[in-house]
C-alpha positions in Angstrom: 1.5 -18.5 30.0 3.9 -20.0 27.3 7.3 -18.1 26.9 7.0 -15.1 24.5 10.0 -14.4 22.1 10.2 -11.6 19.6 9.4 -12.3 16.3 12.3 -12.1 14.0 12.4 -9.4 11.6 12.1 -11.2 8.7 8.7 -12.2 9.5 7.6 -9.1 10.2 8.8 -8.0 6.4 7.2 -10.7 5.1 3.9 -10.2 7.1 3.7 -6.1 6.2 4.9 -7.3 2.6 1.7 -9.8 1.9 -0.6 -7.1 3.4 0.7 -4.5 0.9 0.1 -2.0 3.9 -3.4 -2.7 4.5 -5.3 -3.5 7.2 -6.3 -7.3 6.2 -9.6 -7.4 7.2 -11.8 -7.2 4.3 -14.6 -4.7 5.0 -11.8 -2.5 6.1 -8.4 -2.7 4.0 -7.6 0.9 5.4 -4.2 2.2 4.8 -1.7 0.8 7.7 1.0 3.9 6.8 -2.2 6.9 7.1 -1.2 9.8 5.4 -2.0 12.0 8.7 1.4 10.9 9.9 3.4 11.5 6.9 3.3 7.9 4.8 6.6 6.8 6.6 5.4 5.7 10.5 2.6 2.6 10.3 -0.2 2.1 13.2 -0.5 -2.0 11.9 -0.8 -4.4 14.5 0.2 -8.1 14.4 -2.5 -10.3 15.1 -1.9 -13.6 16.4 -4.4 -15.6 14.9 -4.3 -18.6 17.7 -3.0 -17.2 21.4 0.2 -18.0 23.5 -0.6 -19.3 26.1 -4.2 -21.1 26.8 -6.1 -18.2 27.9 -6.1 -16.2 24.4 -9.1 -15.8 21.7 -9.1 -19.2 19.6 -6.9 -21.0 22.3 -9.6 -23.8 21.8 -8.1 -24.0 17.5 -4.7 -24.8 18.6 -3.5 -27.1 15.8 -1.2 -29.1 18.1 1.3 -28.5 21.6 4.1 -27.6 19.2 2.8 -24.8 17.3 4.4 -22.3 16.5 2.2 -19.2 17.6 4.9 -16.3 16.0 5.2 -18.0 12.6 4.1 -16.0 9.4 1.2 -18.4 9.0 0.1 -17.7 12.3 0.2 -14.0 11.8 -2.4 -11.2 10.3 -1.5 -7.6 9.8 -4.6 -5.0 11.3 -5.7 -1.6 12.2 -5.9 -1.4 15.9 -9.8 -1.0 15.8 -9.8 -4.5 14.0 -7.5 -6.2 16.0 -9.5 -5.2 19.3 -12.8 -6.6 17.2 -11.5 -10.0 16.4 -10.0 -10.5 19.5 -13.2 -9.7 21.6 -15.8 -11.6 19.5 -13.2 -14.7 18.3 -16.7 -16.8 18.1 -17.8 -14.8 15.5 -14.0 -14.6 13.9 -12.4 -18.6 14.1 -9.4 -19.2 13.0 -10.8 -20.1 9.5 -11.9 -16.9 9.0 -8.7 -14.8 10.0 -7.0 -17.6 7.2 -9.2 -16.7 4.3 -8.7 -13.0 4.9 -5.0 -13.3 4.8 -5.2 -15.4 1.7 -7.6 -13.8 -0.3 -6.3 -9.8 0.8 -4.2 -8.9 -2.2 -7.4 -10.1 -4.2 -9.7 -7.9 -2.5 -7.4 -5.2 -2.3 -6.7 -5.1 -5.8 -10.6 -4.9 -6.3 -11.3 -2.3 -3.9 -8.3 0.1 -5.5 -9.8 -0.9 -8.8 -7.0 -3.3 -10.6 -9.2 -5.0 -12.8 -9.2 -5.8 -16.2 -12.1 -3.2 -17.7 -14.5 -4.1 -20.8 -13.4 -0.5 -22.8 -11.4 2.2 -23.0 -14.0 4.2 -21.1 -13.9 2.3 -17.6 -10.1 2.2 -17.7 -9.5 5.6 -18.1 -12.6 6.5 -15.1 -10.6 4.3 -13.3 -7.4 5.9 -13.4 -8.7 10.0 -13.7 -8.8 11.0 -10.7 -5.8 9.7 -9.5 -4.1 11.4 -11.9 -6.0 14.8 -11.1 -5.2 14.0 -7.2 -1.5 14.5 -7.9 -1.2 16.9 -10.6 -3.6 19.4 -7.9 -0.5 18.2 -5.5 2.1 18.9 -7.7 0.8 22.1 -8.3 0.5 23.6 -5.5 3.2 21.9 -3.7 6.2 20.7 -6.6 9.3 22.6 -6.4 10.2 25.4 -9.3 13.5 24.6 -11.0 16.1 26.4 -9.4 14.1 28.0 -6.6 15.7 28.4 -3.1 13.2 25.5 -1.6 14.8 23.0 -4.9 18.5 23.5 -3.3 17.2 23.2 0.6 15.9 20.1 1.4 15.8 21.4 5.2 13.2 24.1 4.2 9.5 23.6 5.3 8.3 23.8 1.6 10.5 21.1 0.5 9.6 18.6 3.7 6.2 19.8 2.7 6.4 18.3 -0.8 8.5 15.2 0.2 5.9 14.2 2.6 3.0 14.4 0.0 5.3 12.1 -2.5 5.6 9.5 -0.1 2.4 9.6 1.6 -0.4 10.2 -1.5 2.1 10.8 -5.3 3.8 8.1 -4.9 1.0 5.3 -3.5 -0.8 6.7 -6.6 1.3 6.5 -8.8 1.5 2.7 -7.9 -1.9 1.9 -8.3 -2.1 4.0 -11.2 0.9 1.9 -12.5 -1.1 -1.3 -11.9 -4.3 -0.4 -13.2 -2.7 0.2 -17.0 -0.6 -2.8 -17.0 -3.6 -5.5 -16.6 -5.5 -3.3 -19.5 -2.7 -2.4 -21.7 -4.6 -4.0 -24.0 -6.7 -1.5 -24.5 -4.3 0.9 -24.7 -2.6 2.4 -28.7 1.0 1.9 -29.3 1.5 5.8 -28.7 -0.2 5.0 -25.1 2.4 2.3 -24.4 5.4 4.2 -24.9 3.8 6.6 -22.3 3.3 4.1 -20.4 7.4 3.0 -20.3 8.0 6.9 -19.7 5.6 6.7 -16.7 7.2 3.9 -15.3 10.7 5.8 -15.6 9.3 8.7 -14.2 7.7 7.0 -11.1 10.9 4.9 -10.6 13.2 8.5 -10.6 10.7 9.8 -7.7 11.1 6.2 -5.6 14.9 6.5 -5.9 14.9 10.2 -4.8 12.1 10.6 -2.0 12.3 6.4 -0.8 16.0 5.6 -1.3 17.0 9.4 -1.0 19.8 8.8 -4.1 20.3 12.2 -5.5 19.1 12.7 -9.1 15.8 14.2 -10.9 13.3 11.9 -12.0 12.3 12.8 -15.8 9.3 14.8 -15.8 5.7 13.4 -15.7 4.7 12.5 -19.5 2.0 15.1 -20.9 1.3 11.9 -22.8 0.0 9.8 -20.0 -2.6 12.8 -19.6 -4.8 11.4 -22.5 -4.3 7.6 -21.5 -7.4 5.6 -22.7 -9.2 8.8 -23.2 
């Protein structure tokens, strides 16, 4: 069995930062950071692609006796259910395969979350509806009144409440919301653009607050962006 080492923490950021926290196996692309446990604690696994030692799944694929088996390009982000899978069938997933995954996932990601280029205004705006019904029902229900007692006690239930639902589902919306208008704003009126800019502010205040914890109030959600491509 070949010495193990850790792999360095830049590898790791690099590894969970081409997966775009997704599982990288294509018919499965599930969300590595579930938002059952809050959007902040991950259940990825790091996949060696070919084995230490000589023993492993795809030992036989070994480029050469120097190979560097905790490199990035060695590496592939999984669930746990897919990492058990490849590594119990590698016949049926070589070393070739686990490759074209990891090179082609932001592709098929980007597909799957639909961030496309659309023909008409009419696809772009199905494409983008429900996301922004998923968090305005969130907000709703969950947001903060301004100067309520939850707004000044970030300790309170209610306010962990709502900073769990940013991170976990308002904010990963608002991202592939974010994306979706900005390969068709073509489509989109000058009026829609500036929303668009407002949007982007508004989603950057929330990041700084609820990711970075900086204090400050992101500016409110434009009513605009409510009758984008419609």
């Amino acid at each position: 069995m070949a010495d193990r080492k850790a792999i360095p923490n830049a590898t790791k950021l690099r590894l969970f930062a081409a997966a775009s926290g997704h599982c990288q196996k294509p018919e499965c692309l599930d969300a590595l950071f579930p938002s059952e446990m809050g959007g902040d604690k991950h259940i990825a696994e790091m996949a060696h692609v070919i084995p230490h030692g000589d023993k492993g799944p795809r030992h036989e694929e070994r480029p050469s006796d120097n190979f560097d088996v905790d490199a990035f390009e060695n590496l592939i982000l999984l669930c746990p259910t897919c990492h058990t899978m490849v590594d119990k069938d590698p016949q049926a997933y070589p070393r070739n395969v686990l490759l074209d995954w990891k090179a082609n996932h932001l592709a098929r990601l980007a597909l799957k979350q639909g961030i496309k280029a659309y023909g008409d205004r009419e696809q772009a705006r199905a494409a983008i509806a429900d996301i922004l019904a998923e968090n305005r029902a969130i907000w709703e229900k969950f947001a903060p009144e301004h100067g309520s007692e939850f707004e000044h006690d970030p300790e309170s239930g209610a306010a962990k409440a709502w900073d769990q639902r940013v991170r976990s589902v308002i904010l990963p919306n608002h991202f592939r919301a974010l994306a979706i208008i900005k390969v068709n704003l073509g489509l989109a009126t000058k009026d829609e653009r500036r929303a668009y800019a407002e949007y982007q502010e508004h989603v950057r205040g929330l990041s700084e607050r609820h990711i970075c914890g900086l204090p400050g109030r992101a500016i409110r959600f434009p009513s605009s962006m409510e009758d984008m491509f419609a």
